[in-house]
VOGU-3710 file (C-alpha; in Angstrom, 3 decimals, decimal comma):
1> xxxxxxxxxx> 18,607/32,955/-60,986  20,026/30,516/-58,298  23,771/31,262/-57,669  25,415/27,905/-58,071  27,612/26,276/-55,482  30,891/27,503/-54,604  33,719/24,268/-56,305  34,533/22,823/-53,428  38,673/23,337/-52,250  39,796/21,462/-49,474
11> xxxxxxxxxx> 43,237/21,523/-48,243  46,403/20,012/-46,765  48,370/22,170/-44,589  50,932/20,244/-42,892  53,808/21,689/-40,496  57,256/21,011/-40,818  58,104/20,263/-37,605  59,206/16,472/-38,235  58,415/13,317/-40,291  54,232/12,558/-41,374
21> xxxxxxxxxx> 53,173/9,568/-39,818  50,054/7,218/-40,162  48,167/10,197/-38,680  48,745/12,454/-40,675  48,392/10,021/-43,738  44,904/8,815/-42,526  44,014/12,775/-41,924  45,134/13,678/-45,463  43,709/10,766/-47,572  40,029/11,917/-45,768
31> xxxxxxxxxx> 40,623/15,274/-47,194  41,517/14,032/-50,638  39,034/11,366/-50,890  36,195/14,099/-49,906  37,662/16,677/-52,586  37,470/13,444/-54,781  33,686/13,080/-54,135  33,145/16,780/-54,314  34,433/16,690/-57,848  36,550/19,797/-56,148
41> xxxxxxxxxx> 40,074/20,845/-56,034  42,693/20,291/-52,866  45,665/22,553/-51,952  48,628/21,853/-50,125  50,080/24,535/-47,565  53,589/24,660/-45,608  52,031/25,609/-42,307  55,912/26,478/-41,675  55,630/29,787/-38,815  57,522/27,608/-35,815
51> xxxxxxxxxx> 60,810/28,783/-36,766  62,399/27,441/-34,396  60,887/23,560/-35,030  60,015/23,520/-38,686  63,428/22,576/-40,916  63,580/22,200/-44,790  64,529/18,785/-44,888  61,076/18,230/-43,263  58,980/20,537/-45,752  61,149/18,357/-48,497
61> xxxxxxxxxx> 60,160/14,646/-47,131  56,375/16,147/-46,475  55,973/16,765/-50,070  57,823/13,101/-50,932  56,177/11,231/-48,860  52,084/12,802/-49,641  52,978/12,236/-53,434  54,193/8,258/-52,771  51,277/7,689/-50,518  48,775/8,920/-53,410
71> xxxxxxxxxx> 47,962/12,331/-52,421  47,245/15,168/-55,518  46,902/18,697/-55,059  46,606/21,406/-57,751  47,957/24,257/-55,798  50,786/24,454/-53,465  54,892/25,519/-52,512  55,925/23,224/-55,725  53,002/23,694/-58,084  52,316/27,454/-57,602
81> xxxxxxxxxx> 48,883/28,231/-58,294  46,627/31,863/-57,614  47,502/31,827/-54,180  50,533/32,358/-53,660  53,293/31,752/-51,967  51,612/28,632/-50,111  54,292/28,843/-47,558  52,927/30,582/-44,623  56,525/32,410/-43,641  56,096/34,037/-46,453
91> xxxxxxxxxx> 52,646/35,564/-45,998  53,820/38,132/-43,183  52,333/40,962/-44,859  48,535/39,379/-44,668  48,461/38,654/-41,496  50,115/42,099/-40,145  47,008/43,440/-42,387  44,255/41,288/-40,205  46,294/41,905/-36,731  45,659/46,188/-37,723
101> xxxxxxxxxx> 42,329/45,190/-38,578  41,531/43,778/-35,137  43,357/46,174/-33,410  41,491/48,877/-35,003  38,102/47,056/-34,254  39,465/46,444/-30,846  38,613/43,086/-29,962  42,459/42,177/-29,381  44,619/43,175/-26,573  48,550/43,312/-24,942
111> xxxxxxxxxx> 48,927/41,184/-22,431  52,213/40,596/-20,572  51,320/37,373/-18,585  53,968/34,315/-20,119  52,279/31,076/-20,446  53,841/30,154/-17,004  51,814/32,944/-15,617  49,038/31,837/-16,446  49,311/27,961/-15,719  50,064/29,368/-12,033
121> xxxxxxxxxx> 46,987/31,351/-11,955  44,969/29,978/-9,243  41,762/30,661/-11,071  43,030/29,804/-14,229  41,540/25,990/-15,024  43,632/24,416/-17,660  42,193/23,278/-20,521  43,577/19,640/-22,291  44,135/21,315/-25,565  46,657/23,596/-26,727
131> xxxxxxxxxx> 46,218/26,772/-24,861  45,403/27,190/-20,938  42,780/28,952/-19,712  43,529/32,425/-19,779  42,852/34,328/-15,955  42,278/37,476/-17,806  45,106/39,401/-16,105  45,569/41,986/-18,600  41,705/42,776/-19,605  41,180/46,299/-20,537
141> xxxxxxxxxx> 38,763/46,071/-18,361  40,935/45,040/-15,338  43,524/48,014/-15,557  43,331/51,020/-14,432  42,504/54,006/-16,907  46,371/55,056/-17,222  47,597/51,702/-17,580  44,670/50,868/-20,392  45,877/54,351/-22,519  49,443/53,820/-22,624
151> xxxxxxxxxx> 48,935/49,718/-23,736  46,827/50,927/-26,304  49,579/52,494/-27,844  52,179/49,928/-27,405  53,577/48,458/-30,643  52,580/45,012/-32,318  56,403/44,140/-31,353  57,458/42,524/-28,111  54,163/41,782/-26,604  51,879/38,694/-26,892
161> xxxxxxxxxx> 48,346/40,455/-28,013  45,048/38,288/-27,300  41,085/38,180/-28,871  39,148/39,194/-26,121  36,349/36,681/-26,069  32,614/37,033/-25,850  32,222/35,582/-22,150  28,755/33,342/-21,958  28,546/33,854/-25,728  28,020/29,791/-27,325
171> xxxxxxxxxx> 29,825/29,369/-30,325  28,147/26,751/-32,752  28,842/25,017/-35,318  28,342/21,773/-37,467  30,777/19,358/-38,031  30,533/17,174/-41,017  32,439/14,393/-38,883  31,134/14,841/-35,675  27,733/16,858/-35,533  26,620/19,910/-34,021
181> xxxxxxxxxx> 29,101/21,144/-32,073  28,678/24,078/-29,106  31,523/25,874/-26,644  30,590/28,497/-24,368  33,335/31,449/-25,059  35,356/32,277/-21,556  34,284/28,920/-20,210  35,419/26,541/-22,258  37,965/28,566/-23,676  39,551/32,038/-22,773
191> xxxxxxxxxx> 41,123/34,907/-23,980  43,527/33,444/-26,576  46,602/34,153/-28,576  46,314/35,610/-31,888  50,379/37,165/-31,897  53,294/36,215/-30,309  55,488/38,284/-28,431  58,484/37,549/-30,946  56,781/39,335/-33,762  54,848/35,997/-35,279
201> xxxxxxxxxx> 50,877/35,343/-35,958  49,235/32,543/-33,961  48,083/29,534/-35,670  45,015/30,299/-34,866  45,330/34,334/-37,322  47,104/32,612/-39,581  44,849/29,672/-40,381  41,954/32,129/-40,665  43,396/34,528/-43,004  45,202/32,013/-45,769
211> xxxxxxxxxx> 42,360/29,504/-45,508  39,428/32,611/-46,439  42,002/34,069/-49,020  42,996/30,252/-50,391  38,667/30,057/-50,447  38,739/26,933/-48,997  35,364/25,303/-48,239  36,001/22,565/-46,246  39,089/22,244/-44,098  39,588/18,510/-43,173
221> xxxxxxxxxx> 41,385/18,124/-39,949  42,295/15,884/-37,086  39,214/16,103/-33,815  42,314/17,633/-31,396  41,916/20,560/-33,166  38,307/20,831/-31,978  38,971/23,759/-29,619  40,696/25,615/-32,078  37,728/26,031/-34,616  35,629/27,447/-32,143
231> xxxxxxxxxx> 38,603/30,052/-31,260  38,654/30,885/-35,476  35,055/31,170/-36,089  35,043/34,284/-33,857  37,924/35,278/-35,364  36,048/34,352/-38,879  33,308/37,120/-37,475  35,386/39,717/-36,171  36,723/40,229/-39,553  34,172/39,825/-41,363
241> xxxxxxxxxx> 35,035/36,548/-43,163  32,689/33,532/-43,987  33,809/30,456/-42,444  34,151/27,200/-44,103  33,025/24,019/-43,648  34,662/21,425/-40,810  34,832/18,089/-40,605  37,055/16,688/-37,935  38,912/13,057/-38,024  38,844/10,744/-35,326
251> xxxxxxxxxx> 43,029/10,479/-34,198  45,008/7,427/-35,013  46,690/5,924/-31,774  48,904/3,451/-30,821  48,938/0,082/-29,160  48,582/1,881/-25,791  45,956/4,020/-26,760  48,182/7,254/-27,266  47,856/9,872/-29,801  50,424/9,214/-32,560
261> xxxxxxxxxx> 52,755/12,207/-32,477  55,912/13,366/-34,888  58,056/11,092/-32,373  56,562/8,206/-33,269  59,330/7,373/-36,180  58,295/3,368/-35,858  54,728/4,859/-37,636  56,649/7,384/-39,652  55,627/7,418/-43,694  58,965/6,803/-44,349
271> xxxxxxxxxx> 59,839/4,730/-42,183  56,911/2,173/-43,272  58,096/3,227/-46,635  61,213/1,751/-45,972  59,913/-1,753/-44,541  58,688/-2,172/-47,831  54,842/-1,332/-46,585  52,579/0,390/-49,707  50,239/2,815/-49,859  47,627/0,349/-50,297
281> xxxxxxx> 48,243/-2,527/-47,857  47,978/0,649/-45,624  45,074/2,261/-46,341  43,733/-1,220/-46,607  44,447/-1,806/-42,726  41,825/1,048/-42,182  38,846/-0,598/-43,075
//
């Protein structure tokens, strides 16, 4: 008997860190509108871990301003659902489960280098996404026996911890936006972060581990995120989860060719919402 497809769940999983703007709308209404045609289901998630950005008056105006601009979801912070909570600082405990689990397969590693460390590193090329380039300074590999024992011992506390990468191994994938899509692990990409020295996940953990337990199929997302998919599918293999779907969104920019960014309050949801703009005439300008 053929197993039937899995129902397809997509997801929202905005962060708190300011106001949504056209971006984020034109990101969002892709990952609705393919739910839509999937006949599937679409969850929203408070990607909320920056403490020190993310603020409740912006987790309160995300949810206001997805609803007025037409976006549905079955499952999130205000709807509840199997999954729960949906807000990711309140899923500590899963992710301190997957950190153990890498430790103890030990593919991760302390390393005491700060980001300015590395960014001085005269080897270390820096990459145009979100992480640079990491030298690999604090390799097992690269320490002396003593110095390797005692880290392996250190606590999870206090200490940024990295994945060490497969160097030459290609990571490959294909994107439902973009194609087939191939990075070359400790070339394009290093050693990366997977927890922060002040006792938080990375995106990059975190992202894994709700978005396998959420069973999401397809996670719709914005093409500067690229670089991190390739970082999660190894982190998809080394514990032993099956990856979902991608399909990546071209970025919105503005009149001077710029990525549209949380600052950009002239192109904020709200702020359109406020001129009197709709939902509609909008979506209508993307066509």
């Amino acid at each position: 008997m053929v197993k039937p497809p899995p129902v397809y769940r997509g997801r929202l999983a905005p962060s708190p860190t300011g106001y949504l703007h056209l971006g984020h709308a034109r990101t969002f209404w892709t990952a609705q509108e393919r739910a839509r045609a999937a006949g599937g289901e679409l969850i929203l998630r408070n990607d909320d871990l920056d403490h020190a950005r993310c603020k409740l008056e912006y987790a309160l105006a995300m949810v206001e301003d997805l609803r007025w601009f037409g976006c549905v979801w079955s499952e999130g912070p205000d709807a509840g659902g199997p999954h729960a909570p949906y807000e990711q600082s309140r899923r500590t405990a899963r992710y301190s489960a997957a950190f153990e689990r890498l430790r103890a397969a030990g593919v991760i590693y302390p390393c005491t280098c700060s980001r300015k460390d590395v960014q001085a590193a005269a080897a270390a090329p820096h990459e145009t996404a979100d992480e640079p380039h990491y030298p690999g300074t604090c390799r097992p590999e690269n320490l002396t026996t003593h110095a390797r024992a005692q880290r392996a011992e250190w606590p999870r506390e206090g200490v940024n911890w990295r994945f060490h990468v497969p160097d030459g191994a290609p990571v490959e994938f294909t994107d439902g936006g973009l194609g087939s899509q191939r990075a070359v692990a400790g070339r394009e990409f290093g050693d990366f972060l997977v927890w922060r020295k002040d006792d938080v996940p990375s995106y990059q953990l975190a992202c894994v581990v709700d978005d396998a337990e959420m069973r999401i199929t397809e996670i719709v997302r914005g093409a500067d995120l690229l670089m991190s998919t390739f970082r999660q599918l190894l982190l998809y293999h080394a514990l032993g989860l099956t990856p979902p779907a991608f399909y990546h969104c071209p970025l919105v920019t503005d009149e001077h060719g710029v990525r549209l960014a949380k600052r950009h309050d002239a192109l904020a949801l709200r702020t359109l919402r406020a001129q009197g703009r709709t939902p509609e005439e909008i979506r209508a300008e993307w066509k």
